[in-house]
C-alpha positions in Angstrom: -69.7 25.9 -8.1 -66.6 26.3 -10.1 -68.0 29.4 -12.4 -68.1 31.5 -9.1 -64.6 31.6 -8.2 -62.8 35.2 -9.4 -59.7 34.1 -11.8 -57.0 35.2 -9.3 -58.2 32.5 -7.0 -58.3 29.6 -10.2 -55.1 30.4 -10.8 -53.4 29.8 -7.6 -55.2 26.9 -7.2 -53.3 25.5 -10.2 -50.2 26.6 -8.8 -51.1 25.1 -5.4 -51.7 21.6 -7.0 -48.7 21.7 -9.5 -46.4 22.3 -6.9 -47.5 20.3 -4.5 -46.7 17.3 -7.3 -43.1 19.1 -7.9 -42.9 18.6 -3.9 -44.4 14.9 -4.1 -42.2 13.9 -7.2 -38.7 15.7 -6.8 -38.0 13.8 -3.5 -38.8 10.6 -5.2 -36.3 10.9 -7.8 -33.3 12.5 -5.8 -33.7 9.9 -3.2 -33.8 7.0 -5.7 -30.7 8.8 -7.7 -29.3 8.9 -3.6 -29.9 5.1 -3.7 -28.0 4.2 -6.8 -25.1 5.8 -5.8 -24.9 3.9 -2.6 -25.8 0.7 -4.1 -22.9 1.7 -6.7 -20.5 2.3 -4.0 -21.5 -0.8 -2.5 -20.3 -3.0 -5.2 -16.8 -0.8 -6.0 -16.6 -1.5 -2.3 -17.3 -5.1 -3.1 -14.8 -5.6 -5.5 -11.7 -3.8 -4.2 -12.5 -6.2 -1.3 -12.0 -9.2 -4.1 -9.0 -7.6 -5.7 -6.9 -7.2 -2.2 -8.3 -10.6 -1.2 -7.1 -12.2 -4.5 -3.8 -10.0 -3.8 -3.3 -11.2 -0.1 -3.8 -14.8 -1.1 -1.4 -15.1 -4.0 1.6 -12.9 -0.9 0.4 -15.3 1.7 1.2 -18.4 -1.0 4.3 -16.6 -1.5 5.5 -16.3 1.6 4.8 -20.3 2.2 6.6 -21.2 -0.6 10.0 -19.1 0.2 9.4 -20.2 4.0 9.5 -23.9 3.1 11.9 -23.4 0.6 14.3 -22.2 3.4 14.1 -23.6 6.1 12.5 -27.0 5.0 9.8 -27.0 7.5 6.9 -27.9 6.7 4.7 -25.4 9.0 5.2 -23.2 6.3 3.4 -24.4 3.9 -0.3 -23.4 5.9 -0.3 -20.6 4.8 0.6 -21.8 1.0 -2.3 -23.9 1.3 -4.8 -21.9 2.7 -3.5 -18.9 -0.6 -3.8 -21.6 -2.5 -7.1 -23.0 -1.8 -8.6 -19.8 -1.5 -7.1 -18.4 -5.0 -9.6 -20.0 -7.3 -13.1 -18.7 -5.6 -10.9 -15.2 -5.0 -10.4 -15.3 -9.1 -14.1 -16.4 -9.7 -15.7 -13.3 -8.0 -13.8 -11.6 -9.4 -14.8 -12.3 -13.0 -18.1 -12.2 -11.6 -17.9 -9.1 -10.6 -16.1 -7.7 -14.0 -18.4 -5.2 -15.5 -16.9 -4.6 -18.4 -14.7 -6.1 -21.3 -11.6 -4.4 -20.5 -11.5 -5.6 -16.7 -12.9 -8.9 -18.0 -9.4 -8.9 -20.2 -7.8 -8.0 -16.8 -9.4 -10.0 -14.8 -8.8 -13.3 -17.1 -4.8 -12.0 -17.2 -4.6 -12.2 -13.7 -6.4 -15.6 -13.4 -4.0 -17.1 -15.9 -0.8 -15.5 -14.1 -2.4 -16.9 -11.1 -2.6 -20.3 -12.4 1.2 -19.8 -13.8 2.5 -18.7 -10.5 0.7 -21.3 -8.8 2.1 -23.6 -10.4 5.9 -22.4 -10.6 5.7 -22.3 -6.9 3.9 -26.0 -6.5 6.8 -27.7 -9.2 9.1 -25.8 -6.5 8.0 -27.1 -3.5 7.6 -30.5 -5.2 11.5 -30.5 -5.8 12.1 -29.7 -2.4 10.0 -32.2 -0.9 11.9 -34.8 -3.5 15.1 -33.6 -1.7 16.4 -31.4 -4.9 17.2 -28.1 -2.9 19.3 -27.4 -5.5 17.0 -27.0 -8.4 14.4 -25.6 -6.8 16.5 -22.6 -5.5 17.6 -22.5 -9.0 14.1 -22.3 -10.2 13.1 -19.7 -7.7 16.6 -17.6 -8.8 15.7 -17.5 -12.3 13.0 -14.7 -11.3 10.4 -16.1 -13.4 7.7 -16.2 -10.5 9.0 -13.2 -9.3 8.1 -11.5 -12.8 4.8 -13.5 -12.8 4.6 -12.0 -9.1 5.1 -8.4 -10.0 3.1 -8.2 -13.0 0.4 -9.4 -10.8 1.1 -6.8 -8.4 0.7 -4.0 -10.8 -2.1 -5.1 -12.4 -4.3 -5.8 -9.5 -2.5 -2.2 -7.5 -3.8 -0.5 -10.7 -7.3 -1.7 -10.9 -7.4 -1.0 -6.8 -6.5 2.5 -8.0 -9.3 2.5 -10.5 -11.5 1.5 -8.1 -10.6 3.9 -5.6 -10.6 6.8 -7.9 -15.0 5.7 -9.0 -15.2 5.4 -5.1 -14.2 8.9 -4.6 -16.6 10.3 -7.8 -19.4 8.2 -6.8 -18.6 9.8 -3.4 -18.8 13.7 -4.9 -21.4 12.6 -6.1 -23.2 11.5 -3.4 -22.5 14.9 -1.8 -23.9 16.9 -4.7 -27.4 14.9 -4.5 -27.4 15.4 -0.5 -26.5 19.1 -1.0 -29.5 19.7 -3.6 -32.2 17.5 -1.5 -31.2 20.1 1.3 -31.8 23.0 -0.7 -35.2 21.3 -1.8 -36.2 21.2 1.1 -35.4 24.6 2.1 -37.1 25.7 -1.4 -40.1 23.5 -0.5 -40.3 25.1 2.6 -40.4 28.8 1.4 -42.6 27.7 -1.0 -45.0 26.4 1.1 -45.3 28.8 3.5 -45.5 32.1 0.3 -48.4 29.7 -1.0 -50.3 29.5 3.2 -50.0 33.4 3.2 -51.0 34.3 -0.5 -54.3 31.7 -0.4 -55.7 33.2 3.5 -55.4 36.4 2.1 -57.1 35.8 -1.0 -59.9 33.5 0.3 -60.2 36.3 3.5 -60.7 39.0 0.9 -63.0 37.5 -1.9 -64.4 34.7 -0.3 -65.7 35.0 3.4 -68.3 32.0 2.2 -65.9 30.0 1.7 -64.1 29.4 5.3 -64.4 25.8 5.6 -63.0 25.7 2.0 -59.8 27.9 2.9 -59.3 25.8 6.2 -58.8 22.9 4.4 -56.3 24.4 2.2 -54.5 25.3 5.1 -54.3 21.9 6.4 -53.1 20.4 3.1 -50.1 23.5 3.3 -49.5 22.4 6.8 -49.3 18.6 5.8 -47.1 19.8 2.4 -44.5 21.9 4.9 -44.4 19.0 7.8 -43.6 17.2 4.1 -40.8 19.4 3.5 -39.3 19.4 6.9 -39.5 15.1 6.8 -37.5 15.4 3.3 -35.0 18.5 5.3 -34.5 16.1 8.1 -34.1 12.6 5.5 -31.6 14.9 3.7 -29.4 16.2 6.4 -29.3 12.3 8.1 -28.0 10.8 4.7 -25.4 13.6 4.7 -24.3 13.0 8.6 -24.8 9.0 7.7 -22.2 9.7 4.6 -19.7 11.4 6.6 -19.7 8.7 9.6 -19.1 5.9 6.8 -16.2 7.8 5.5 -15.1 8.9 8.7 -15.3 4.7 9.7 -13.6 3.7 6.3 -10.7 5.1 7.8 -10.8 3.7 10.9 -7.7 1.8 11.5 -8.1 -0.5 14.7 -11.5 -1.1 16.3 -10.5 1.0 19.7 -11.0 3.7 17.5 -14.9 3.7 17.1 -15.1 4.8 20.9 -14.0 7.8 19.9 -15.7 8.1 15.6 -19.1 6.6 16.9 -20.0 8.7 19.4 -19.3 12.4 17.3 -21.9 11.1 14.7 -24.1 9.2 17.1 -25.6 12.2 18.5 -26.1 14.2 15.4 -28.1 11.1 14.1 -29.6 10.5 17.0 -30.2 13.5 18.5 -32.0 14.1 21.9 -31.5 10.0 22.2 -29.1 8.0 24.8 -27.7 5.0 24.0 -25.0 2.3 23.2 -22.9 0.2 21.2 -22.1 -3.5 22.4 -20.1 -5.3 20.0 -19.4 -9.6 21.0 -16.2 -10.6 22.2 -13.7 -12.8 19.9 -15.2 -15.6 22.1 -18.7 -14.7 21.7 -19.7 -15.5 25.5 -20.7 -11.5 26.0 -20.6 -8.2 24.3 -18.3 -5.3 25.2 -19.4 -1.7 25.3 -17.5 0.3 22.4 -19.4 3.6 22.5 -22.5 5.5 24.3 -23.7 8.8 24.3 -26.6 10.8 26.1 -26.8 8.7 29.6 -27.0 10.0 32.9 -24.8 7.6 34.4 -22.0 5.1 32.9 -23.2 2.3 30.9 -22.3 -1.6 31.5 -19.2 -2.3 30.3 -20.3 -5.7 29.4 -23.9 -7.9 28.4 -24.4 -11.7 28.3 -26.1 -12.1 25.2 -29.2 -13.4 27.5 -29.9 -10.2 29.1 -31.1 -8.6 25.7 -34.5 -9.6 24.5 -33.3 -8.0 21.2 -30.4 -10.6 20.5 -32.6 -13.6 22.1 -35.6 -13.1 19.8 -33.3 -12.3 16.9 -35.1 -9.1 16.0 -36.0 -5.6 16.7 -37.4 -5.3 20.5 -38.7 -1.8 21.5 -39.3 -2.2 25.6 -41.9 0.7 27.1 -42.8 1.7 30.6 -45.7 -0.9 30.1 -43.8 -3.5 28.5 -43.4 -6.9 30.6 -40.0 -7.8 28.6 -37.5 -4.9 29.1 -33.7 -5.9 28.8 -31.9 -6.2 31.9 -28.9 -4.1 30.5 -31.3 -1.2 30.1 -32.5 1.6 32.3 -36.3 2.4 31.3 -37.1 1.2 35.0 -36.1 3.9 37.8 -34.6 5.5 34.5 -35.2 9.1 32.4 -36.6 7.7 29.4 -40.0 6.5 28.6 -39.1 3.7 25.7 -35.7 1.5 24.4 -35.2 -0.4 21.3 -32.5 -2.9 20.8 -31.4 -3.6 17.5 -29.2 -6.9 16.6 -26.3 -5.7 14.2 -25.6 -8.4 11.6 -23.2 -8.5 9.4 -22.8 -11.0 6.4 -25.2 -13.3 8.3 -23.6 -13.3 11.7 -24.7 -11.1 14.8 -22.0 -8.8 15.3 -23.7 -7.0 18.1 -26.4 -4.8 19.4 -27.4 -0.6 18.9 -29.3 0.3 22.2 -30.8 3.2 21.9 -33.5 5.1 24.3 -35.6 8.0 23.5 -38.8 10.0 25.3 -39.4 10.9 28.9 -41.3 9.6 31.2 -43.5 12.0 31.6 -44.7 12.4 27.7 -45.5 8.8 27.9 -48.9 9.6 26.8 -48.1 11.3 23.1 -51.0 12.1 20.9 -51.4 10.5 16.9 -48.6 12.5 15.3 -45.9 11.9 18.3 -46.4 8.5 17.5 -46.0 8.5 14.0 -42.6 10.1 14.7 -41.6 7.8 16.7 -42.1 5.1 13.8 -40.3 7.0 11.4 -37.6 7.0 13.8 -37.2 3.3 14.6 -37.1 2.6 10.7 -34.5 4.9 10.9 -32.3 3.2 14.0 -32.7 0.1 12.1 -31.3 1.6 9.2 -28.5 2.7 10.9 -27.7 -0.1 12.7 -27.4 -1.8 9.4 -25.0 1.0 7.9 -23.3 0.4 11.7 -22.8 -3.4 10.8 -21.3 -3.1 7.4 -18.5 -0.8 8.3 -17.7 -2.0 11.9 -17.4 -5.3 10.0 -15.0 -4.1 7.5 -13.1 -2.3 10.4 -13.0 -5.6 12.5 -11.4 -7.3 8.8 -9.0 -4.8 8.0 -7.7 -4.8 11.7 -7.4 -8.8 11.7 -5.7 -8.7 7.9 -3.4 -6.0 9.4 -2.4 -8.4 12.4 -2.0 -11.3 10.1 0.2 -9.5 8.1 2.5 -8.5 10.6 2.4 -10.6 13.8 3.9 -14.4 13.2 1.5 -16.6 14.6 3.4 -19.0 16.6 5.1 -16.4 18.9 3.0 -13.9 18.5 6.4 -11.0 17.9 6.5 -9.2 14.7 7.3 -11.0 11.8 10.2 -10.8 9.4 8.8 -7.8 6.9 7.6 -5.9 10.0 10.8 -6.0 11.1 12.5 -5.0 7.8 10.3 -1.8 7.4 10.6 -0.9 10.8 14.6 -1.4 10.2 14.9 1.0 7.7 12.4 3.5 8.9 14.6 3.6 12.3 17.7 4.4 10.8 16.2 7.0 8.9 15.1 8.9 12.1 18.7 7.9 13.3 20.1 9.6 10.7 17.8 13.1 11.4 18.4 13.0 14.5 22.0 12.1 15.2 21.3 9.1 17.4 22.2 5.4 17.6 20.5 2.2 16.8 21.4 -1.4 17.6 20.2 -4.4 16.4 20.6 -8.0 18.3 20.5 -11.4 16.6 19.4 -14.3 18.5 19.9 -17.9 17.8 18.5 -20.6 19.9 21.3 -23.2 20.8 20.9 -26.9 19.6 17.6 -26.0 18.3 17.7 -29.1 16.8 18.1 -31.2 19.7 15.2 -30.2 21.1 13.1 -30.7 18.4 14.9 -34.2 18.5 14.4 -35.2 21.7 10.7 -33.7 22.4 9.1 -32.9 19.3 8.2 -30.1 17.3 5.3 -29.0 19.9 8.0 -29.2 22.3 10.5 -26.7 20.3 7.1 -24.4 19.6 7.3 -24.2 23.6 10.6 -23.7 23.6 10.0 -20.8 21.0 7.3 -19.0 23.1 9.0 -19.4 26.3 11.8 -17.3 24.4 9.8 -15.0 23.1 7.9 -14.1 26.2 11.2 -14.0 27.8 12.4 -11.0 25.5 9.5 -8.9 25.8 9.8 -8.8 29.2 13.2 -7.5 29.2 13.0 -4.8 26.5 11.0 -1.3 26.5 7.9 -0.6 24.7 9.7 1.5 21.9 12.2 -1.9 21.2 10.8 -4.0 18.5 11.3 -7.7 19.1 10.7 -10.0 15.9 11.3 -14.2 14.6 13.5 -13.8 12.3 13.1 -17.3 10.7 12.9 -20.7 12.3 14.8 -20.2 16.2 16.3 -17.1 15.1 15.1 -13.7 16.7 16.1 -10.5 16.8 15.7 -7.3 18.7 15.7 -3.7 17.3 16.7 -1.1 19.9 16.4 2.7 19.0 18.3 5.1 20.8 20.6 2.6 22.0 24.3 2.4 21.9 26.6 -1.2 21.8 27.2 -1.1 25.3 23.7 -0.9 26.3 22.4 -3.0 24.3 25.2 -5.4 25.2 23.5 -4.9 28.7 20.2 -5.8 27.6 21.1 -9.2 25.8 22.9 -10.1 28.6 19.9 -9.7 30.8 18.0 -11.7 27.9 20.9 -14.7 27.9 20.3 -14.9 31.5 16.2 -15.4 31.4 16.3 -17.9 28.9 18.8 -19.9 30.7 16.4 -20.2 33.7 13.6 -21.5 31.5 11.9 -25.1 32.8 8.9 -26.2 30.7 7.5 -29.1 31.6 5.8 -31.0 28.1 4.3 -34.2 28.4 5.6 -35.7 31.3 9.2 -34.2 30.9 11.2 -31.3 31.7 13.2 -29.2 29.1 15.7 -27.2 30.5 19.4 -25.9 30.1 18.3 -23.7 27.3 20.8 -21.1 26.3 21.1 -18.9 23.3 23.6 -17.1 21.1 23.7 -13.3 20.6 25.3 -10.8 18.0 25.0 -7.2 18.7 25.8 -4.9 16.4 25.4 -0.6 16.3 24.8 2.0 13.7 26.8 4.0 13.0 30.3 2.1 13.4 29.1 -1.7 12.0 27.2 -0.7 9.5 26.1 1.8 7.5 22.6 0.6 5.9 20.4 -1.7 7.2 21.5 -4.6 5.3 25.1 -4.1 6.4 24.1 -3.6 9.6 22.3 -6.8 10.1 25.3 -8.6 8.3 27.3 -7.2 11.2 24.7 -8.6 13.7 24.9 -12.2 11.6 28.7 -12.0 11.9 28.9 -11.6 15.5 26.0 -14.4 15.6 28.4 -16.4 14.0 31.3 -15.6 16.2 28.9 -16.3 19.3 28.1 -19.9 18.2 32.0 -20.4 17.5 33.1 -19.7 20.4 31.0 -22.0 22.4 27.4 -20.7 22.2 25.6 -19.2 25.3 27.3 -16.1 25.0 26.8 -12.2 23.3 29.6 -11.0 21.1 29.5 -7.5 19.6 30.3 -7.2 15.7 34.0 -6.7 15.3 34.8 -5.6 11.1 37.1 -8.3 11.2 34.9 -11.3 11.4 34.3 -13.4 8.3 30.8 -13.7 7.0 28.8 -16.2 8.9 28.3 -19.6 7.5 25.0 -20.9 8.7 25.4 -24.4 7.3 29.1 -24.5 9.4 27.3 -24.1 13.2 24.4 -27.0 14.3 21.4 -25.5 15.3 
């Protein structure tokens, strides 16, 4: 049968089957070299997670150590224990994770400065807990944990840099592969349809016989194109999926995603509605945090019972005919024909749920093909809702790590190296712009006493009550922080002595009418020392300028407490050990 073809019509046979393997093959292999560089940006992500982790330990044991160390309270030392604790595992991935022998030499440098500075800080705290203040400040003085501390610092900031630096290549490089699997497709597609016009033509002219033959050779170009489009389509997704991870990594708080997830939603999702429901920190219903394509507004909460998806722990596709639809969705009186619920998890846990609904009602009936579509494209939701989990995750981790850093637990005000940064950022725009800055120190008065007389839960109220009593008197560009122990203090931009005078005075007055009732007594008659003190005129740094504040502190508590005295140059430096708390 063979010997009665012409040779024009044998050779583009051969050219028909060899490309159709370049078509079958070349996807394979720039999808799987797609896949390693995902997988390899997986784990970079992986350990720069381990490096700042092992980094944020070692500063939170740190902090513990110089927190105990002066002010003697115990309290402090949580979050020693908790660096310390978590140190060892930290160290352990990350030797682990050490692919080579150079970062395996790093990696065991930093677990044996670890160790040092571990213990430097433990012999410390032992001395103060023995009652030898002395020699342990003398310890700390000599700067040998701080040397340990800063040579940790750099080498753990340089190998984040490394990291950061393969992220970006393997990131370029991800874009290069997406790029050429778009103009393969393109290529494929061209190909394809030169090859359909070329073999009708030739089979048409030389071949009439033979029209069943050239039929199905147009059905296996039709299948190679709709091939084509499929790998056109796959292409163009990963690149939209790579931009909306990038886009997230840089996310800073989790508000944002209402505006980054929608933008990317759609492409991804085209000609789809749906939403985003992520679980509350108390986990008794989800919020809404994005949605796109619906007629009306969605719910702006679900109990985790109305979702078929999140009860049955698994992927839940509801149609016109289905008996279980979610009561959060809108299939029934609704547009669309179908919804599919998708539980986002996240390290094992269920983070929350990717609605999304697709189809019309009236092309409920579809034919073979529509359906296949449809199954490509609920693999490709769950995908997505998997990408989804990852990064939201990381977004929910670096927005909590942020908060930790900055927010002092107790009283929920900025802590003391918020308020430091913030300091010297403020002057610096005082200095541009010509305008004044004043700082307040607070001092609670007999402290002590309280702690005394009702306990230390009794002096945390105390603390609160304070706080809450400050925030309510200041505006939302003032910057209220604990300072250390019962001190406070309030950073006031744009705000001259006299004013701020004004504003402590209000302050004085609200903490004075303070009653807290604590286990079955009333604490009252708490009053509270203030130092003001201005840039320029006290001070022309921040340092000087918060000596001023102390110095009028000082002042305050000398002259009877319960009172606000602005810095005058002539007062002595403040001896803290001279006033009781």
């Amino acid at each position: 049968m063979f010997s009665r073809l012409d040779s024009s019509l044998k050779l583009f046979g051969t050219l028909i089957i060899v490309i159709v393997a370049c078509l079958a093959t070349l996807p394979i292999l720039s999808s799987s070299q797609a896949n390693a560089t995902l997988d390899a940006l997986k784990e970079g992500g992986a350990k720069e997670r381990a490096y700042n982790l092992t980094l944020s330990l070692l500063k939170d044991a740190e902090t513990g150590q110089r927190g105990f160390l002066i002010a003697g309270d115990e309290s402090f030392l949580d979050p020693y224990r908790a660096g310390v604790a978590g140190i060892p595992a930290a160290v352990e991935e990350l030797q682990q994770r050490a692919g080579s022998d150079k970062e395996r030499t790093l990696v065991a440098r930093i677990a044996e400065l670890s160790r040092a500075k571990v213990a430097e800080m433990d012999q410390t705290i032992r001395l103060k807990k023995a009652g030898d203040t002395r020699a342990a400040m003398d310890m700390v003085a000599s700067q040998r944990g701080k040397i340990m501390m800063d040579e940790l610092r750099a080498l753990l900031g340089a190998q984040l840099r490394v990291l950061a630096g393969e992220r970006t290549r393997l990131r370029d490089e991800l874009t290069a592969t997406l790029g050429y699997n778009s103009a393969l497709g393109i290529g494929a597609s061209l190909a394809s349809l030169v090859l359909i016009v070329a073999t009708v033509y030739i089979v048409t002219r030389s071949l009439n016989e033979r029209a069943q033959a050239a039929s199905e050779s147009r059905s296996l170009a039709e299948r190679n194109a709709q091939l084509a489009r499929q790998s056109a389509v796959r292409a163009e997704r990963l690149s939209i999926a790579a931009d909306m991870l990038q886009a997230l990594d840089s996310v800073r708080t989790p508000p944002e995603l209402e505006r980054v997830l929608p933008v990317f939603l759609r492409k991804l999702l085209p000609a789809t509605a749906g939403a985003v429901y992520l679980y509350r920190n108390s986990r008794d219903v989800l919020e809404l945090k994005a949605s796109w394509g619906l007629d009306g507004e969605a719910p702006p909460m679900v109990a985790p019972g109305d979702c078929w998806g999140l009860r049955l722990g698994k992927v839940h596709v509801a149609t016109l005919d289905h008996d279980l639809c979610c009561d959060h969705g809108a299939i029934r009186g609704g547009a669309h024909a179908t919804q599919t619920c998708v539980p986002m998890i996240s390290q094992g846990d269920v983070i929350g749920v990717l609605v999304v609904a697709a189809g019309r009602r009236d092309d409920a009936r579809r034919d073979d093909a529509r359906r296949d579509d449809d199954a490509v494209d609920s693999a490709h939701v769950v995908a997505l809702a998997e990408q989804l989990s990852l990064a939201i995750s990381n977004v929910s981790l670096r927005d909590t790590l942020r908060h930790q850093s900055t927010v002092d637990p107790l009283t929920g005000l900025y802590n003391r190296r918020f308020f430091d940064e913030s300091l010297k950022r403020e002057l610096a725009r005082a200095q541009r712009s010509r305008s004044a800055c004043s700082v307040v120190m607070v001092d609670l008065d007999h402290f002590k006493r309280v702690n005394d007389t009702h306990g230390h839960e009794g002096g945390d109220l105390v603390l609160q009550a304070a706080s809450r009593a400050m925030l309510q008197r200041v505006r939302a560009s003032d910057v209220v922080c604990r300072y250390g122990g019962e001190e406070l203090v309030l950073m006031l931009p744009d705000c001259g002595a006299e004013e701020a005078v004004k504003c402590a005075e209000a302050i004085r007055a609200s903490i004075a009418g303070i009653v807290i009732q604590h286990q079955g007594l009333t604490i009252s008659g708490i009053s509270a020392s203030f130092g003001v003190a201005q840039w320029r005129g006290h001070g022309e740094g921040e340092q000087e300028l918060l000596q001023a504040a102390d110095r009028a502190l000082y002042a305050a508590k000398k002259g009877g407490r319960n009172r606000v005295v602005v810095a005058d140059a002539d007062l002595p430096p403040r001896g803290r050990e001279a006033v009781a708390a």
